[in-house]
C-alpha positions as CSV (number, residue, x, y, z in Angstrom):
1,X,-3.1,28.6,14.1
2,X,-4.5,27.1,17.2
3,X,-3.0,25.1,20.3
4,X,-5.2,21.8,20.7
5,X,-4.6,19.1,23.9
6,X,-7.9,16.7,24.9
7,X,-10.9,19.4,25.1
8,X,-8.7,22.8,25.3
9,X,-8.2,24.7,21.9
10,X,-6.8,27.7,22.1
11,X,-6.2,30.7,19.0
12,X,-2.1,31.4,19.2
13,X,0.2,33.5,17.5
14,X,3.5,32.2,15.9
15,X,5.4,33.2,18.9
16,X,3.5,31.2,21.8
17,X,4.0,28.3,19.4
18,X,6.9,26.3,21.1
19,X,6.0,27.2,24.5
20,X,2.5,25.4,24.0
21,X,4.6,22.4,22.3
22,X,6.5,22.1,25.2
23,X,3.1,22.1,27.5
24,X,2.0,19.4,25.1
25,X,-0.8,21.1,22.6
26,X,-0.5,20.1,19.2
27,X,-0.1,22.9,16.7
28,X,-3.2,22.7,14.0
29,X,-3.6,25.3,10.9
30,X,-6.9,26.6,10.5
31,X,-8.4,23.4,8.3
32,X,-7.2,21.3,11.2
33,X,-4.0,20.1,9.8
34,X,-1.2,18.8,12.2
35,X,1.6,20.9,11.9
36,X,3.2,20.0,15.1
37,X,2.9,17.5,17.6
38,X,3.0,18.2,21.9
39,X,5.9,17.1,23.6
40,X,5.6,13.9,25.7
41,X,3.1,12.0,23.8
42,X,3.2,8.4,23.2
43,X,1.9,5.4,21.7
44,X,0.3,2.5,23.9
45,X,3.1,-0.9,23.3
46,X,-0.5,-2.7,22.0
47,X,-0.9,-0.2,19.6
48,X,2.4,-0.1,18.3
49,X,2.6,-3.8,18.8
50,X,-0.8,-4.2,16.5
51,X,1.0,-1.6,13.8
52,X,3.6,-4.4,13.5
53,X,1.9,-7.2,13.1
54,X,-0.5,-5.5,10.8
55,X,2.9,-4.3,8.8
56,X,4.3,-8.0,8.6
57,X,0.5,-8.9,7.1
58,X,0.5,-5.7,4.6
59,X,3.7,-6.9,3.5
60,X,3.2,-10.3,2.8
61,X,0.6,-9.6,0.7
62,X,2.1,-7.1,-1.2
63,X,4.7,-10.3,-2.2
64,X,1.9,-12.2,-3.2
65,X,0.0,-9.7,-4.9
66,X,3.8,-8.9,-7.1
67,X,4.6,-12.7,-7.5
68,X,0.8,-13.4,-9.2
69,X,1.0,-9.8,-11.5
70,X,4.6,-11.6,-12.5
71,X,3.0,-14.5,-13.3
72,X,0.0,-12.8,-15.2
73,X,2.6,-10.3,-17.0
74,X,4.6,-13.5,-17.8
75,X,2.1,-15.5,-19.1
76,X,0.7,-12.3,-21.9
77,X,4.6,-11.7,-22.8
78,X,5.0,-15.3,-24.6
79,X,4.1,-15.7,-28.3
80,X,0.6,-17.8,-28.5
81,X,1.4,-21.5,-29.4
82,X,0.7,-22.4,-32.8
């Protein structure tokens, strides 16, 4: 496992692990996985903000996109006129 923070990357063992949490380093497995983030990190209020809004956005269109597959599933579920 390795101890990554900006440019550093260091090779740990299981039992430096929290101490180089504490320092900050995230904790990556050997195909670069995240298994644990550095304490103190934080996410800019514009970049959270932006996450929001882009939420709100996702959402609504997930509404939209569900109310037109009802509509579509709606319309193939009644008989054919004769």
């Amino acid at each position: 496992m390795k101890a990554v923070k900006g440019n550093k990357e260091y090779t740990i063992a299981e039992t430096q692990k929290e101490q180089y949490v504490r320092d900050g380093f995230d904790i990556v497995d050997d195909t670069g996985k995240v298994l644990q983030t550095g304490a103190g990190k934080s996410v800019p209020f514009a970049q959270h903000q932006a996450v929001l809004e882009e939420n709100a956005s996702l959402k609504e269109q997930i509404k939209a996109l569900q109310a037109a597959l009802d509509e579509e599933a709606g319309k193939e579920a009644a008989p054919p006129k004769k």
